[in-house]
Backbone as JSON, one array per atom type, in Angstrom:
{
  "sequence": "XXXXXXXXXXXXXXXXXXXXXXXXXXXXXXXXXXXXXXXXXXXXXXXXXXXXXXXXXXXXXXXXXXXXXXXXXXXXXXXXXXXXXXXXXXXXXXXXXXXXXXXXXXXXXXXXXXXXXXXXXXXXXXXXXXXXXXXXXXXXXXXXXXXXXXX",
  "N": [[33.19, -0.22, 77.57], [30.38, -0.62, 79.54], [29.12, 1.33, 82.86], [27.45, -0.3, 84.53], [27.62, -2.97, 84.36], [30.06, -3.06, 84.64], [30.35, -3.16, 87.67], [28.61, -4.74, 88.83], [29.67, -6.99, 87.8], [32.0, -7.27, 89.32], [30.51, -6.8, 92.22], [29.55, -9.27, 91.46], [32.01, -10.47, 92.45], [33.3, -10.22, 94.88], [31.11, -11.22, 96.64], [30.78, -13.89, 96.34], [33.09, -15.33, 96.84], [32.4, -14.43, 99.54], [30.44, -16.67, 100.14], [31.03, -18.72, 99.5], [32.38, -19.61, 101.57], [30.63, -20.57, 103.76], [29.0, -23.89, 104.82], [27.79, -26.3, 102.88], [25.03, -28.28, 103.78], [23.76, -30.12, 102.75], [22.57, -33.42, 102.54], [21.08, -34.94, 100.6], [21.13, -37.84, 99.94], [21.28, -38.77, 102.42], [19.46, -37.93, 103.87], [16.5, -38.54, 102.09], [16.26, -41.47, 103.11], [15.65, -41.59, 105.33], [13.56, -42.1, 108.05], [12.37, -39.8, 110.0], [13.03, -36.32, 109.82], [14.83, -33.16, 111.06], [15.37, -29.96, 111.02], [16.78, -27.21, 111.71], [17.14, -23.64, 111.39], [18.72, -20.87, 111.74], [19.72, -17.83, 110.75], [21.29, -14.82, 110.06], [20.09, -12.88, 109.87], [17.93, -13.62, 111.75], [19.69, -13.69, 114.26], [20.68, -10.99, 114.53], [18.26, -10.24, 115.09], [17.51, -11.64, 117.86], [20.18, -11.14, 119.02], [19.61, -8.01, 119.37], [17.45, -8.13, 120.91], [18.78, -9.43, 123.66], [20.43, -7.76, 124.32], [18.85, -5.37, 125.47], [18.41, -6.73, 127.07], [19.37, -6.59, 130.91], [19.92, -8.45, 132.68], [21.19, -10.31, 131.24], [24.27, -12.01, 130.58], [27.26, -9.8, 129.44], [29.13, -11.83, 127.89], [27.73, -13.86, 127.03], [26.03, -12.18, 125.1], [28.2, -10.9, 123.57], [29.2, -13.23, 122.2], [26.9, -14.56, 120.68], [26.21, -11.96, 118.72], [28.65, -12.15, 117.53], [27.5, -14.2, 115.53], [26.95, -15.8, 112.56], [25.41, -17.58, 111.25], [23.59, -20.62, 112.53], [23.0, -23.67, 112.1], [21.12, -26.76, 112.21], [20.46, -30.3, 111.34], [18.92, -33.46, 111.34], [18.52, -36.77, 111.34], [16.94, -39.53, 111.41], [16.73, -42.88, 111.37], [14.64, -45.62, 110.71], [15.87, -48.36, 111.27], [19.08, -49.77, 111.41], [21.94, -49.41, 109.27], [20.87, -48.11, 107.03], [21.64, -45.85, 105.25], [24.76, -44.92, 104.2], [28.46, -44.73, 104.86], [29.29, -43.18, 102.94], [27.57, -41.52, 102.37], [27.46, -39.3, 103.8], [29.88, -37.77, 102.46], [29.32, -35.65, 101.15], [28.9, -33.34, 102.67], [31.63, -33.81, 104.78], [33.62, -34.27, 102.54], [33.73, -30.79, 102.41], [34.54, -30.06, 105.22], [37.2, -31.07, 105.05], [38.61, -29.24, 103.89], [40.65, -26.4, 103.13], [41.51, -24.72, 106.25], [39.86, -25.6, 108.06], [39.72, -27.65, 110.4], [40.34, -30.69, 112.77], [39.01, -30.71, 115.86], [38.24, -33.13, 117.81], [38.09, -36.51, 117.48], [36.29, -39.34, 117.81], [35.69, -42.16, 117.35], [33.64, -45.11, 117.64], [32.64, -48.65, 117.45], [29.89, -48.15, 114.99], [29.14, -45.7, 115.57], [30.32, -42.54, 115.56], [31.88, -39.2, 116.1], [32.66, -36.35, 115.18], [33.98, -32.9, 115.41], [34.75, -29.9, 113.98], [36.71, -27.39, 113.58], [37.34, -24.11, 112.17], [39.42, -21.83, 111.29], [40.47, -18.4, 110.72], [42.86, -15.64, 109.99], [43.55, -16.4, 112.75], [41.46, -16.35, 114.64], [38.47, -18.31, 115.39], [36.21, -19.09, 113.08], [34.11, -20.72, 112.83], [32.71, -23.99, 113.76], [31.75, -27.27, 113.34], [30.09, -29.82, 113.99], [29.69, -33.38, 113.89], [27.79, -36.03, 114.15], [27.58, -39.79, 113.64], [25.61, -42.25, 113.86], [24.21, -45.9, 114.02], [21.02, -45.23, 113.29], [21.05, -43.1, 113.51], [21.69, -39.46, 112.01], [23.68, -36.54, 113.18], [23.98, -33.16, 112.11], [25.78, -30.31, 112.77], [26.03, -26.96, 112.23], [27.96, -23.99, 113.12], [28.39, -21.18, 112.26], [30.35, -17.74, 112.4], [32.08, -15.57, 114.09], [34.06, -16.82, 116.68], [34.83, -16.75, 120.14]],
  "CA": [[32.37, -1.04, 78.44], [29.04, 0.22, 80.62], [29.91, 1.19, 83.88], [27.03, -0.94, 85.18], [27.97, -4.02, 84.09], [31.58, -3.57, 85.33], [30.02, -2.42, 88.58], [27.76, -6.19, 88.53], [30.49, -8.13, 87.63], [32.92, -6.71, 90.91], [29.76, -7.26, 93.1], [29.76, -10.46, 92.06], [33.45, -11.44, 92.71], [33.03, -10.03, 95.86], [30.1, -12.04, 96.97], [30.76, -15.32, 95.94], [33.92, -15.88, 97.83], [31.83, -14.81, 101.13], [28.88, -17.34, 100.24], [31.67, -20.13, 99.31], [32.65, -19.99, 103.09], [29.4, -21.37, 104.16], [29.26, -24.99, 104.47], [26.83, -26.49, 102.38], [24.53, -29.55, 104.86], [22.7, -31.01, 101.77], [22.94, -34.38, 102.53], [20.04, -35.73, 99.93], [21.2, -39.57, 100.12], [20.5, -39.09, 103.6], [17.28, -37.17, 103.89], [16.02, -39.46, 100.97], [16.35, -42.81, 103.23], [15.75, -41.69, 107.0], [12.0, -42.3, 108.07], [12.01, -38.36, 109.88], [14.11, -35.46, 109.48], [14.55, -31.96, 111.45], [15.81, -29.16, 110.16], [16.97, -25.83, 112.46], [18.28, -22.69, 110.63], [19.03, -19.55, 112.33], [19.79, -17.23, 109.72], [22.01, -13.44, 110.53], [18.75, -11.6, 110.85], [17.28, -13.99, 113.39], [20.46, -13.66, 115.38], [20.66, -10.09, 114.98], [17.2, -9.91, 116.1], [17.92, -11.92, 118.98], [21.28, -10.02, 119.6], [18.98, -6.89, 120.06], [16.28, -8.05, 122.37], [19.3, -9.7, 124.7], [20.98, -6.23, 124.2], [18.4, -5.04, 126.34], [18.34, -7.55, 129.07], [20.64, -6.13, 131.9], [20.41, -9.39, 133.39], [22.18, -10.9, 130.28], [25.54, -12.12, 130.87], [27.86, -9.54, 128.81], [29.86, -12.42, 127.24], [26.85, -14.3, 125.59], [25.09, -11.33, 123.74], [29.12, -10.64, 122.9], [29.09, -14.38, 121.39], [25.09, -14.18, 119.61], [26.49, -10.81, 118.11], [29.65, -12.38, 116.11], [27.84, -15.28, 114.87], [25.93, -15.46, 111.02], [24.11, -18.75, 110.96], [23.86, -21.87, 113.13], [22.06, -24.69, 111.25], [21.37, -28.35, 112.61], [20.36, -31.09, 110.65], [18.98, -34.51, 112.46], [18.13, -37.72, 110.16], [16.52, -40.86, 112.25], [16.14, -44.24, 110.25], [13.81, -46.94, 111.48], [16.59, -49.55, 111.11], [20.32, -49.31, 111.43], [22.36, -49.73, 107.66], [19.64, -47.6, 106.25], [22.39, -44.79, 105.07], [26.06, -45.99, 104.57], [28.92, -43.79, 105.24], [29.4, -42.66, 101.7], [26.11, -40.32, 102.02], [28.23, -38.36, 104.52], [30.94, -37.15, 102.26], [29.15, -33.91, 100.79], [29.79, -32.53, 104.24], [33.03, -34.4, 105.41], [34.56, -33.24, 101.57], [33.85, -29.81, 102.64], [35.53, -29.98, 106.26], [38.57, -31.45, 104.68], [39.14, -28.09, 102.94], [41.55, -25.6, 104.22], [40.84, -23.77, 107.2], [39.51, -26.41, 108.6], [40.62, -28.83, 111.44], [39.87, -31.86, 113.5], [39.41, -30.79, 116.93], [37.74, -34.46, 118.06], [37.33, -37.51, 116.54], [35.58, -40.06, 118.78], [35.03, -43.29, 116.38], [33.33, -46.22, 118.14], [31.6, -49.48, 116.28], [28.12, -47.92, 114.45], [29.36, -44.5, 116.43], [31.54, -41.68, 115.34], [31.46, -38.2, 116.23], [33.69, -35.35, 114.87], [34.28, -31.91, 115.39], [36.05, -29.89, 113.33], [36.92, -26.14, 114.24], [37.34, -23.15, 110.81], [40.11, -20.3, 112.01], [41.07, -17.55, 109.88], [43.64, -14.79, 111.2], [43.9, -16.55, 114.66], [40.1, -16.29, 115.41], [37.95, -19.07, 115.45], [34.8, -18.79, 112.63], [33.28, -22.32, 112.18], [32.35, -24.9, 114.43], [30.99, -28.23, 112.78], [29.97, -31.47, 114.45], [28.84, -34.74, 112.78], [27.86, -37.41, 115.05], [26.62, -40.85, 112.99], [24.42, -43.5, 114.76], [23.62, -46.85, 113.46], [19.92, -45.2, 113.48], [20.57, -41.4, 113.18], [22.73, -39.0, 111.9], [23.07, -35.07, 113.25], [25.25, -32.34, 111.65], [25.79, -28.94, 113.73], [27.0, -26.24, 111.8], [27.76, -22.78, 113.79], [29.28, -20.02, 111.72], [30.67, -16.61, 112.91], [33.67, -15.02, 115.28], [33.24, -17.73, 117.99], [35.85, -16.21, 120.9]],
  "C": [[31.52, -0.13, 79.32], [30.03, 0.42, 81.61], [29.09, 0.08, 85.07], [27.19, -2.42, 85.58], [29.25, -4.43, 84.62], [31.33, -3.91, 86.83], [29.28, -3.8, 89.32], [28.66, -7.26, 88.84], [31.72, -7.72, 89.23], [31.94, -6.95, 92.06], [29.7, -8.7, 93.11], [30.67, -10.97, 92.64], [33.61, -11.21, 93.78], [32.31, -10.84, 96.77], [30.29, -13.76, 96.91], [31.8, -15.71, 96.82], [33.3, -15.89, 99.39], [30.74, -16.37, 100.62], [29.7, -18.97, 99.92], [32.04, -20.79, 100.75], [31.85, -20.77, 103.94], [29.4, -22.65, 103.93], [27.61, -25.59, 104.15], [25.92, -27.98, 103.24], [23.55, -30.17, 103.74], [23.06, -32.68, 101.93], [21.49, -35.43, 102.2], [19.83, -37.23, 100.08], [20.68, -39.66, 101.38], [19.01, -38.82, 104.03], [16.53, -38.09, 103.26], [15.83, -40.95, 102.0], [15.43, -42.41, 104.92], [14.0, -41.38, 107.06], [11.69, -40.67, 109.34], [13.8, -37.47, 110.08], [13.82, -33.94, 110.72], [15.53, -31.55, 110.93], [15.72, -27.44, 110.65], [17.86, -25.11, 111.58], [17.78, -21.29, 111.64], [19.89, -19.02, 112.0], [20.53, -15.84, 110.19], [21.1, -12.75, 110.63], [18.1, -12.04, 111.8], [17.88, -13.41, 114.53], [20.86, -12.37, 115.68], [19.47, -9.34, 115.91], [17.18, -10.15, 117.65], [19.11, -11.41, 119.83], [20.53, -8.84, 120.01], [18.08, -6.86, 121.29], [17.28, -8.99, 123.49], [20.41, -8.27, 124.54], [20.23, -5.26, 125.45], [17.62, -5.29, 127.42], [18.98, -7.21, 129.94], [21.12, -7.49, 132.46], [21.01, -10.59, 133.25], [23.47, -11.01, 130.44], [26.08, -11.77, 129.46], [28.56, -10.46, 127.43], [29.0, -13.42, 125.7], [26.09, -13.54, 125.16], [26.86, -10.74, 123.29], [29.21, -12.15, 121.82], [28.07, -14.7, 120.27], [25.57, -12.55, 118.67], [27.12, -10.78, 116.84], [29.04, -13.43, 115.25], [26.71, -14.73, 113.64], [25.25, -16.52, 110.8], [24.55, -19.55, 112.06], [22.26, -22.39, 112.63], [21.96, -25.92, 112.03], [19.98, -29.01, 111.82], [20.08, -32.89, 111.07], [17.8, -35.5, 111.34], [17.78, -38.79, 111.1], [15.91, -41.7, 111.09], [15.36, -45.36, 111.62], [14.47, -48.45, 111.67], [18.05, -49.19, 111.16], [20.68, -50.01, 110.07], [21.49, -49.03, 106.66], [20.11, -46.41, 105.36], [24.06, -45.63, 104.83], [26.86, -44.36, 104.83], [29.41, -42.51, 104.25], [28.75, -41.31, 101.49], [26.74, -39.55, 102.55], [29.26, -37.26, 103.47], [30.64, -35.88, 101.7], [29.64, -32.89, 101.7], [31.65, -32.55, 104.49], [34.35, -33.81, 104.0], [35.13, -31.4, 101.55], [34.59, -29.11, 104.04], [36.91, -30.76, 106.04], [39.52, -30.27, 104.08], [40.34, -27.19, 103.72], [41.28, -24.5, 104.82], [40.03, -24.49, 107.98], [40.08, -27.79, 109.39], [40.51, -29.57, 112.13], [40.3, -31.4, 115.29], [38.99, -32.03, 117.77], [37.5, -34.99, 117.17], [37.07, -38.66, 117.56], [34.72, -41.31, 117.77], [35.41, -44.97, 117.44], [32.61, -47.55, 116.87], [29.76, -48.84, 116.26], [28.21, -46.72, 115.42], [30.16, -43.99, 116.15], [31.19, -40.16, 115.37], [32.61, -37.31, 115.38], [33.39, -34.18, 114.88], [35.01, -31.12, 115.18], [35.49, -28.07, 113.27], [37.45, -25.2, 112.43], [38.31, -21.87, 111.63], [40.39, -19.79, 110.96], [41.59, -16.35, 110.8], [43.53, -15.14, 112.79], [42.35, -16.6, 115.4], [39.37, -17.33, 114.89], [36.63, -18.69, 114.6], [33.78, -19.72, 112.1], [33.61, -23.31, 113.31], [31.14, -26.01, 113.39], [31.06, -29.66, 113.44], [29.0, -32.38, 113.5], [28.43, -35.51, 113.67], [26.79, -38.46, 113.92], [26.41, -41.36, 113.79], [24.28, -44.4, 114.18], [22.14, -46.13, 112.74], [19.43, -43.74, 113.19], [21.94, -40.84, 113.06], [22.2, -37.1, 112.47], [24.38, -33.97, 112.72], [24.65, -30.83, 112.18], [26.72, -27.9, 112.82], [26.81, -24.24, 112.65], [29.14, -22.03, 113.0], [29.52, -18.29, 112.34], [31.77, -16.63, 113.34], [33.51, -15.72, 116.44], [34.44, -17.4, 118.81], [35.3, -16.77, 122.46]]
}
């Protein structure tokens, strides 16, 4: 066997388990129905960028350029319909299947009529690396996903 090919195939197996960790926010049924959409990504080179230029703020409080440092994405995701029933709760589960997984945990659940929020916390070794909120609306839905070492 090459050695490049072995060399390929070990990069991938490597890779793929980090990129499985990531929680995927495709929520097409929804996007597809809701009359507008936004759509925030802040990506590990934004936030390293931004980790550097509050790096050399003095008048930056230590703790949040230690917090902007550990993290690797924070995404949000915000669906508004012109009518309430315009989505059902079904469209949700691409997400909600993926915070059911393990390593994942319900730190709130806050379910009212045509109102439910949840927040659900990702630890590995004792440290906290996923933060995900859902909140539905009759009218709008928003999903918060913040990945990294959140301490």
């Amino acid at each position: 066997m090459k050695p490049i090919p072995v060399v390929a195939l070990l990069l991938t197996a490597a890779v793929v388990p980090l990129a499985a960790q990531s929680l995927q926010l495709s929520l097409d049924n929804v996007a597809s129905k809701a009359k507008s959409s936004s759509d925030i990504s802040v990506p590990l080179p934004m936030l390293q960028m931004a980790s550097g230029f509050l790096s050399k703020d003095k008048s930056m409080d230590p703790q949040v350029q230690k917090l902007i440092a550990g993290l690797k994405n924070i995404s949000v995701k915000k669906y508004s319909f012109d009518e309430e029933g315009q989505y059902r709760a079904e469209d949700l589960l691409p997400v909600r299947d993926q915070l059911r997984a393990a390593g994942w945990g319900v730190l709130i659940g806050k379910h009212e009529k045509g109102d439910n929020t949840d927040i659900w916390a990702k630890s590995e070794g004792g440290l906290m690396t996923g933060i995900a909120i859902m909140k539905a609306e009759p009218k709008q839905v928003t999903v918060i996903y913040i990945e990294g070492a959140i301490d």
